[in-house]
C-alpha positions as CSV (number, residue, x, y, z in Angstrom):
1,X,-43.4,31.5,-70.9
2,X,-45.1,31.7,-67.8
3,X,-44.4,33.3,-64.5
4,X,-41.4,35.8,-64.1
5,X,-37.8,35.3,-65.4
6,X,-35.0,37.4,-64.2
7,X,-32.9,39.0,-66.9
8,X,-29.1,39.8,-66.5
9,X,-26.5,42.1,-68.6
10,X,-22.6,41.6,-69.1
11,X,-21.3,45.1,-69.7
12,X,-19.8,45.6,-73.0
13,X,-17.2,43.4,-74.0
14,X,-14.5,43.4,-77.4
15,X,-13.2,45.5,-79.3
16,X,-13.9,48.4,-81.3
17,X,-15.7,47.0,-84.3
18,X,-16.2,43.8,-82.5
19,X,-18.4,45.0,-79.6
20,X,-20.9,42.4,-77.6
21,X,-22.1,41.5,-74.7
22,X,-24.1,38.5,-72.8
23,X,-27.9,38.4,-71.8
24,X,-28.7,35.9,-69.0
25,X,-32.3,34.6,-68.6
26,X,-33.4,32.1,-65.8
27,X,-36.2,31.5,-63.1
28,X,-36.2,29.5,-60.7
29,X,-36.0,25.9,-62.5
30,X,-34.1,27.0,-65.6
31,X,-31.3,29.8,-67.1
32,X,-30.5,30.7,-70.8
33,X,-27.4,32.7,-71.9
34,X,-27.6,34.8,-75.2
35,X,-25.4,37.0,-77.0
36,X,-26.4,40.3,-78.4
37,X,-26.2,42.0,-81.1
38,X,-26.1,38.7,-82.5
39,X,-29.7,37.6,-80.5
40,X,-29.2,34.3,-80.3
41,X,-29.1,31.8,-77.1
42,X,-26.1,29.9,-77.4
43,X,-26.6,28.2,-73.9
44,X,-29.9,26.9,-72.4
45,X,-30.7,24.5,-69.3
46,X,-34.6,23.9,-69.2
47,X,-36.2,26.3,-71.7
48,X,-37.9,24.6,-74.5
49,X,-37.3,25.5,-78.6
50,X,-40.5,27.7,-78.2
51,X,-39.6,30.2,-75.4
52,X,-35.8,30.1,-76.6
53,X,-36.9,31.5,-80.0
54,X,-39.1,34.1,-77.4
55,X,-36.2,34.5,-76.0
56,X,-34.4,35.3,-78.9
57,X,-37.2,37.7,-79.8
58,X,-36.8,39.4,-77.4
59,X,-33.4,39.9,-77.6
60,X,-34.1,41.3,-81.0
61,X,-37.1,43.4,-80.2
62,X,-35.1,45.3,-77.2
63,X,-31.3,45.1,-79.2
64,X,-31.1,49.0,-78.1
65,X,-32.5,48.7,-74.8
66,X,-30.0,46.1,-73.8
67,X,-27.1,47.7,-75.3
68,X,-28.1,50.6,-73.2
69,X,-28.0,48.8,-70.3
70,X,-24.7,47.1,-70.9
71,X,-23.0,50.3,-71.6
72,X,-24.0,51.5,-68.5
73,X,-23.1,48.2,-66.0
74,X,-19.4,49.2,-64.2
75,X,-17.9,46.0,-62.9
76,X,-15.5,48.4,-60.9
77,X,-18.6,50.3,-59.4
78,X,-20.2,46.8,-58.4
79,X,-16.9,46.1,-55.9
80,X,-16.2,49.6,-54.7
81,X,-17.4,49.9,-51.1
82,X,-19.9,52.9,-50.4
83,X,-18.6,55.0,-47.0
């Protein structure tokens, strides 16, 4: 993949047992959604079979990284106003 691609976590979503949570990739001509701990992209507009599979890789090279980071994204925190 060339030039840079912006990256997006969901916080974690499910239930105990049954935990997940979504990965969004995109730049400025294309986007990819993945789910994780699955690693897999299960929506893609642009990317082709090659930097999906990168994608994917990714995903499954940083699995504890990005569950990290969706454990720590508050949707609450994101809509409370700062004084």
């Amino acid at each position: 993949m060339d030039g840079s691609v912006n990256m997006t976590v969901s916080p974690v979503m499910g239930e105990k047992g049954n935990k997940y949570a979504f990965v969004y990739f995109s730049d400025n001509l294309r986007k990819a959604e993945g789910k994780i701990p699955d690693c897999k992209i299960f929506s893609n507009d642009g990317y082709n079979e090659e930097e999906v599979k990168g994608l994917e890789e990714y995903m499954s090279k940083n699995l504890s990284y990005l569950k990290k980071l969706s454990s720590g994204v508050n949707l609450m925190k994101a809509f409370m106003a700062e004084d």
